[in-house]
C-alpha positions as CSV (number, residue, x, y, z in Angstrom):
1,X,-4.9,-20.2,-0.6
2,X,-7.1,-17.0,0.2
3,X,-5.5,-14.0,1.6
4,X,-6.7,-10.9,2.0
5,X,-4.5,-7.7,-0.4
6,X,-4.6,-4.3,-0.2
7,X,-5.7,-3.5,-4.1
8,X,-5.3,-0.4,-6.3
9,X,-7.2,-0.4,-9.2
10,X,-6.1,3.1,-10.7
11,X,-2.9,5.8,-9.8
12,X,-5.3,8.0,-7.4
13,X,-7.9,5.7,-6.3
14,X,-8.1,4.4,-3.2
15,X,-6.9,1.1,-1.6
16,X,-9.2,-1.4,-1.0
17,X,-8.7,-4.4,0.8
18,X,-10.1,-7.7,-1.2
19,X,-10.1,-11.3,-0.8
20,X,-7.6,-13.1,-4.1
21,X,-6.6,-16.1,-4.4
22,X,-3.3,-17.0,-4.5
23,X,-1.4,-20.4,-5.4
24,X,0.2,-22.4,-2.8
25,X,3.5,-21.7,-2.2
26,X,7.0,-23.5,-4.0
27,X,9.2,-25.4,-2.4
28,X,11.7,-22.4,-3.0
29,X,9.0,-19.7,-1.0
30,X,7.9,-19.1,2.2
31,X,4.3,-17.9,3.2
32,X,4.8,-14.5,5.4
33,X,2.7,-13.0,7.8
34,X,2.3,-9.6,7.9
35,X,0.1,-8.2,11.3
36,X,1.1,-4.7,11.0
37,X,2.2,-2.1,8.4
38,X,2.4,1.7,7.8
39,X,2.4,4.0,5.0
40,X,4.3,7.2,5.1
41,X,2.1,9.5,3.0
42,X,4.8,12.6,2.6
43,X,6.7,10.6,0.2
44,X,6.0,11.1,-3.0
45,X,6.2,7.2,-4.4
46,X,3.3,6.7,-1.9
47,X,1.2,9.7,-2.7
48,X,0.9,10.8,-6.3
49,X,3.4,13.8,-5.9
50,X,1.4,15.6,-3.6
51,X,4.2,15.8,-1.1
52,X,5.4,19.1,-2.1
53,X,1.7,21.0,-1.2
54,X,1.7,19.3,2.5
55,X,4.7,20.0,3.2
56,X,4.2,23.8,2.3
57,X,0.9,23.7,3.6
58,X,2.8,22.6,7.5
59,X,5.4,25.2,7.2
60,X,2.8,28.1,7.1
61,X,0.6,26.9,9.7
């Protein structure tokens, strides 16, 4: 089945969102829909450990 993924390629780069194939589900899975999603980009799992310098950049403004 095609879906569509939000890719990394390298720590830093961009996301990009791409078209992969992916095999059809077992009879253990389930196929999920996601129509929504956020990112939180203070935490610094999400962002590279760059958390630190926008949060100090917010507090002097």
């Amino acid at each position: 089945m095609k879906i569509t993924a939000a890719v990394l390629r390298a720590a830093g780069a961009p996301l990009s969102l791409e078209s992969v194939e992916l095999g059809e589900p077992r009879s253990d899975e389930v196929v999920v829909r996601i129509v929504s999603s956020g990112n939180l980009p203070h935490r610094p799992q999400c962002d590279g450990g760059r958390a630190a310098l926008a949060r100090s950049h917010r507090a002097r403004s």
